[in-house]
RORO-726871 format. One line per field, with one value per residue (C-alpha): residue number from 1; residue in one letter; x, y, z. Coordinates in nm, 2 decimals. Layout:
i: [NUM:...] .
aa: [A:...] .
x: [X:...] .
y: [Y:...] .
z: [Z:...] .
END
This chain:
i: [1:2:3:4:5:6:7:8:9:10:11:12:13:14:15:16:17:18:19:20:21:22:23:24:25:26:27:28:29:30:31:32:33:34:35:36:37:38:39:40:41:42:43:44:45:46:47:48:49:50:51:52:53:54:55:56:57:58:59:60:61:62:63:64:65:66:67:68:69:70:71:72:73:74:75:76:77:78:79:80:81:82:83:84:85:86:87:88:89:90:91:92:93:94:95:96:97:98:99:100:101:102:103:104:105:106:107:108:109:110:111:112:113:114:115:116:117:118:119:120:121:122:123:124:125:126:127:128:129:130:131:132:133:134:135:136:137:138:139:140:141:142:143:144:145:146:147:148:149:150:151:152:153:154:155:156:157:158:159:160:161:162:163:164:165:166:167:168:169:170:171:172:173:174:175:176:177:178:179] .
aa: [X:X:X:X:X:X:X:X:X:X:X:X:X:X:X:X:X:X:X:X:X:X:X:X:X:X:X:X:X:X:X:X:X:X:X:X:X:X:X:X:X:X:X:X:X:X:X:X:X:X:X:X:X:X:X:X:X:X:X:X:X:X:X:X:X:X:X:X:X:X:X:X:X:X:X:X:X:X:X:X:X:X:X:X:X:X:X:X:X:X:X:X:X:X:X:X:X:X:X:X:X:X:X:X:X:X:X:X:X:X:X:X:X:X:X:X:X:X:X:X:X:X:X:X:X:X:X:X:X:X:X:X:X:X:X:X:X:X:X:X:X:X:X:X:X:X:X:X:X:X:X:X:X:X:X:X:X:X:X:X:X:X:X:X:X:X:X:X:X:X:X:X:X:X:X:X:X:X:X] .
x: [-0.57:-0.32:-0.18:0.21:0.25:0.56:0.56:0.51:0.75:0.64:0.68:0.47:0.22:0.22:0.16:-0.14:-0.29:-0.23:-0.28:-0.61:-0.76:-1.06:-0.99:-0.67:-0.82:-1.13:-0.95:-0.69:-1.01:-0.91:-1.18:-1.30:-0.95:-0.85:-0.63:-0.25:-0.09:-0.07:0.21:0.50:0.37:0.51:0.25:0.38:0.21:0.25:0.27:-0.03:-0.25:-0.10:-0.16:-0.57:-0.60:-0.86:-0.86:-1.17:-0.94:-0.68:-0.92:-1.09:-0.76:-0.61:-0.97:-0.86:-0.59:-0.62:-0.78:-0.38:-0.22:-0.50:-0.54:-0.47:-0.37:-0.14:-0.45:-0.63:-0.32:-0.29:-0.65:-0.70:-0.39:-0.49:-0.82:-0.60:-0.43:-0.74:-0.97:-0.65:-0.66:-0.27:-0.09:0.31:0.49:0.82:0.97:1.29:1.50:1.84:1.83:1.78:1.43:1.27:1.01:0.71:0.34:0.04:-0.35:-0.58:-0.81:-0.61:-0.85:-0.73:-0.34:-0.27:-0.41:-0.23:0.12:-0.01:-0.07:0.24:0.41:0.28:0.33:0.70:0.72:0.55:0.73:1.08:0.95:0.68:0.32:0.44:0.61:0.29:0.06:-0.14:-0.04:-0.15:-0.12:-0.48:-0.67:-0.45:-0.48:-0.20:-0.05:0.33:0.58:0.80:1.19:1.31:1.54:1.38:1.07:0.82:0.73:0.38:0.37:0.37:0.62:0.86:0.55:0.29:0.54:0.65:0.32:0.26:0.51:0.45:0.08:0.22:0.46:0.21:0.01:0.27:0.35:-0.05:-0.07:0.23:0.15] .
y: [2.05:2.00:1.69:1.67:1.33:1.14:0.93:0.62:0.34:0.13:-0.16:-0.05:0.02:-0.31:-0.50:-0.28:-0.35:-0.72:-0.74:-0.51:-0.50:-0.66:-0.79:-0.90:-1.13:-1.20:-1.39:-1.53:-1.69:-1.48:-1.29:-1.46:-1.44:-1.21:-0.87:-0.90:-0.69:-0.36:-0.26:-0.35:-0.15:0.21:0.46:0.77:0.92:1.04:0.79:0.92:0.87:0.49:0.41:0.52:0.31:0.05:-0.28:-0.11:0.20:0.03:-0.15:0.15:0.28:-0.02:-0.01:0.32:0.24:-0.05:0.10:0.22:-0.08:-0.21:0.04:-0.12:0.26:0.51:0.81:0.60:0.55:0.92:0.95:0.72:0.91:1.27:1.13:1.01:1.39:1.57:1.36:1.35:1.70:1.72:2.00:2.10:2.31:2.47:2.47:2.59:2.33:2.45:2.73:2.51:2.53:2.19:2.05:1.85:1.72:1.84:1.75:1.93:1.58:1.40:1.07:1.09:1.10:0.75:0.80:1.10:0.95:0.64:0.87:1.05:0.70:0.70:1.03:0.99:0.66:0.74:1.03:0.87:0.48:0.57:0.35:0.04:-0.05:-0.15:-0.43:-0.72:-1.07:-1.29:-1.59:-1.79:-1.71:-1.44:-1.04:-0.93:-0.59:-0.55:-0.27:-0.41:-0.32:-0.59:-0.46:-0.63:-0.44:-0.74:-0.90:-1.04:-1.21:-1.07:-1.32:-1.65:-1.84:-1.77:-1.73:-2.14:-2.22:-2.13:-2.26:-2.62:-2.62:-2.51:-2.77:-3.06:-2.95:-2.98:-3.34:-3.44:-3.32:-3.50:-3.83] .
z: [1.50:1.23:1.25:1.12:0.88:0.75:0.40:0.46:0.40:0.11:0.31:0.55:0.26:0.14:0.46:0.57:0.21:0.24:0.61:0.63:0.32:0.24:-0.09:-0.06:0.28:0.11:-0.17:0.05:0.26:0.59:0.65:0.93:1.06:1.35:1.23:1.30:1.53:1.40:1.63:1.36:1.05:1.07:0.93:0.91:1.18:1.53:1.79:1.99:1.67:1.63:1.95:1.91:1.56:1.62:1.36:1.13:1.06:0.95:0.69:0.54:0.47:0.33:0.08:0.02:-0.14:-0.28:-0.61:-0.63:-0.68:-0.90:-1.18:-1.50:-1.62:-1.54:-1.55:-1.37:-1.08:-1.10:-1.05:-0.77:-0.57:-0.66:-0.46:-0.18:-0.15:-0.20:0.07:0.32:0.30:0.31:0.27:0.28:0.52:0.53:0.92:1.11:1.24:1.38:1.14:0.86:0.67:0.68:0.43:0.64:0.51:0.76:0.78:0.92:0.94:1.21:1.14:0.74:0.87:0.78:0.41:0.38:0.45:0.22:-0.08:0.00:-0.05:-0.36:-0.52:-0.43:-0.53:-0.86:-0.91:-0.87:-1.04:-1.26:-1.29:-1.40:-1.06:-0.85:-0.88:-0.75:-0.80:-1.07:-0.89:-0.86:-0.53:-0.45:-0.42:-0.22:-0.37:-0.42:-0.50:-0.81:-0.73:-0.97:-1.21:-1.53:-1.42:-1.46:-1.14:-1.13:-0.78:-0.46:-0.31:-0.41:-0.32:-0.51:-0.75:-0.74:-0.68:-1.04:-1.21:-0.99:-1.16:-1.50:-1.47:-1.35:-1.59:-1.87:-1.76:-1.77:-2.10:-2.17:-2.02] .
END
């Protein structure tokens, strides 16, 4: 049964990487720690699927695509979302809408939807951003992934937080060095 998939919003991306994903709650010390709700991310896929996705789905994908925001290269990005495609097994259509021809994205592998609108994510946002605009923080004892939309191009943090938290320890450690 072909399955009909949207892309999915990078938002949406991001919080099922940092939410889900082993590493990312590995290194934040969470995985002992119960999943979140998965009812707020929106995954690109039909609602009957969302409703069937059980806590160890979610996971695997989020591994999936992990490797993503974690190459260090742009072949190796490419790489890791031309595996997305192919193992997704997604394919584009062309439909009718009101007379008007409409471009959609199908599987055939309704349990490899969720990857398939992930790596769609990422082939438009690679195609329209380029490589350099994902990442995992550099922040100590954390992994969480971001999408860069900064318009110096150089953010290194996923949020203000780890971001302050830095630069507090730089700064104490300044003043030690200092004192």
């Amino acid at each position: 049964m072909a399955v009909t998939v949207e892309v999915m919003p990078l938002a949406s991306l991001v919080d099922l990487v940092n939410e889900f994903g082993t590493v990312p709650r590995e290194v934040a010390g969470e995985q002992d720690h119960a999943f979140p709700p998965a009812d707020g991310l929106r995954l690109g896929i039909p609602d009957e699927l969302t409703r069937d996705l059980q806590d160890g789905s979610l996971q695997r994908v989020a591994d999936e695509v992990y490797p993503v925001f974690s190459a260090t290269a742009p072949y190796e990005c490419a790489r890791q979302v031309t595996k997305l495609l192919a193992a997704s097994r997604v394919s584009p259509l062309m439909t009718l809408v009101d007379d008007q021809l409409t471009a959609t994205w199908s599987t055939d592998a309704p349990d490899q939807a969720v990857v398939a609108a992930a790596a769609l994510a990422f082939r438009d946002h690679l195609g329209k951003n380029g490589f350099g605009r994902l990442g995992v923080c550099t922040a100590p004892n954390c992994a969480d992934v971001f999408i860069d939309a900064s318009p110096t191009r150089d953010r290194r943090y996923c949020s203000v937080t780890c971001q302050s938290r830095v630069r507090a320890a730089a700064f104490r450690s300044r003043r030690a060095r200092t004192a």
